[in-house]
N, C-alpha and C positions, 0 to 999 in steps of 0.2 A: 504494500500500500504506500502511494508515497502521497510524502507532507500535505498536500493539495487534498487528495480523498481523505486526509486525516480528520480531515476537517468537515466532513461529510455534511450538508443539511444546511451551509454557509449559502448563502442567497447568490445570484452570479453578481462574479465582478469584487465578490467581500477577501477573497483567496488574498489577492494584494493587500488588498489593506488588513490583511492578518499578517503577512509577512513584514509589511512595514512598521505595525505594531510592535512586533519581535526585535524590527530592527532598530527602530527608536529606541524601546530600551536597551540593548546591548549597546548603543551610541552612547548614550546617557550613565551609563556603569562604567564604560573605559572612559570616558571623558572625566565626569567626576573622580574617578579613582587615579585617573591621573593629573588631573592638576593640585588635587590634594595631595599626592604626592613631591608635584613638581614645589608645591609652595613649600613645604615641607624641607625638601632640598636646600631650597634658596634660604633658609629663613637658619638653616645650618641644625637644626635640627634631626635628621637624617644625616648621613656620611655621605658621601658625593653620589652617583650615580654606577660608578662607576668599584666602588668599593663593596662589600659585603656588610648586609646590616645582623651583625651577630646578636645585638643587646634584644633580650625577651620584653622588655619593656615597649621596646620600639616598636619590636613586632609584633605584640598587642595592640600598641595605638593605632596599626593599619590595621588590623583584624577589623576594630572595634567600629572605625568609618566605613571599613569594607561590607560589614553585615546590613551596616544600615543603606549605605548606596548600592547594596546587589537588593535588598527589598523595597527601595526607591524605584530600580531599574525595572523590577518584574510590575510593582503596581503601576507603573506607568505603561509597560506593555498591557498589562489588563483592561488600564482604563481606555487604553488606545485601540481594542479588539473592538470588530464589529459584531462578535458574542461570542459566548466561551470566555469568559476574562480567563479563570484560573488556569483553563485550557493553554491556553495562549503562553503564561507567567510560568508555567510548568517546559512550556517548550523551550524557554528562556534560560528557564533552570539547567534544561538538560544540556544546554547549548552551553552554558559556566561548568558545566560538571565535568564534561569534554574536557574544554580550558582550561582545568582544574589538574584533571589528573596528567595533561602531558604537561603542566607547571610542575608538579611534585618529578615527571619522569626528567624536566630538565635541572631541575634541582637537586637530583639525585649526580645528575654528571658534573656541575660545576656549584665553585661554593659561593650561592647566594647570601648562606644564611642558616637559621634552625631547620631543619627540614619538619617541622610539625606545623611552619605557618603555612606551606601549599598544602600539605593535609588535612589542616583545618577550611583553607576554603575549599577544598574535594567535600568534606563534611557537613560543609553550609551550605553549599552551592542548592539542594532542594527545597531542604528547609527554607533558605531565606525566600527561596522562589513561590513557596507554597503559602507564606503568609502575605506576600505582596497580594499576590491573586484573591486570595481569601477576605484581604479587607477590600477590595473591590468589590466580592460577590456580597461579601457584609453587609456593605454600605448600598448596594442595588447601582453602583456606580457603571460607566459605559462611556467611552466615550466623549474624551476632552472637551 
């Protein structure tokens, strides 16, 4: 079945604007997560870009904006579905979960850093996607 029939009972013409849903959010998670990191950087905060951020501290403090701008990301994909939100925030999910675990498999080859921070966003990557969606369907939300 691919993506398109996944979506079975979507009105014609809605397939795009499902996918651009998805893709809005996934814009909006790399964007945000990286300019908060870029600020971060400059503000000396972080070690260069280019160094390894070893300190657990540090790498908490992206965890902890990461969980909330990958659950930013999926309810924005929800709200931007033309039905199905969580549907939609799920497929989002599944799409970071991907990104997730070939982060841990490059993190495994060179030293970023703890290897339990790509772990932990392999670990959050549904979860956070599953409650973006969910306070979309919550709230009966649709649709920017």
């Amino acid at each position: 079945m691919s993506p398109a029939e996944g979506m079975a009972g979507d009105p014609a013409g809605s397939t795009g604007k499902s996918v651009l849903a998805v893709v809005a959010g996934l814009v909006f998670i790399f964007a945000a997560s990286l300019g908060i990191d870029e600020v971060l950087h400059l503000l000396q905060v972080y070690p260069p870009w280019n160094q390894p951020m070893r300190d657990p501290g540090l790498n908490a403090l992206a965890l902890s904006y990461r969980l909330v701008i990958d659950v930013a990301g999926c309810y924005l994909a929800a709200r931007l579905a033309p039905n199905r939100p969580l549907r939609h925030s799920m497929i989002l999910g599944g799409i970071g979960l991907v990104l997730s675990i070939l982060g841990v498999l490059g993190a495994m080859k060179m030293d970023f850093g703890p290897l339990w921070y790509p772990i932990a966003l392999v670990v959050t990557a549904l979860p956070t996607a599953w409650l973006g969606g969910w306070l979309v369907e919550r709230r009966g939300e649709t649709k920017i």
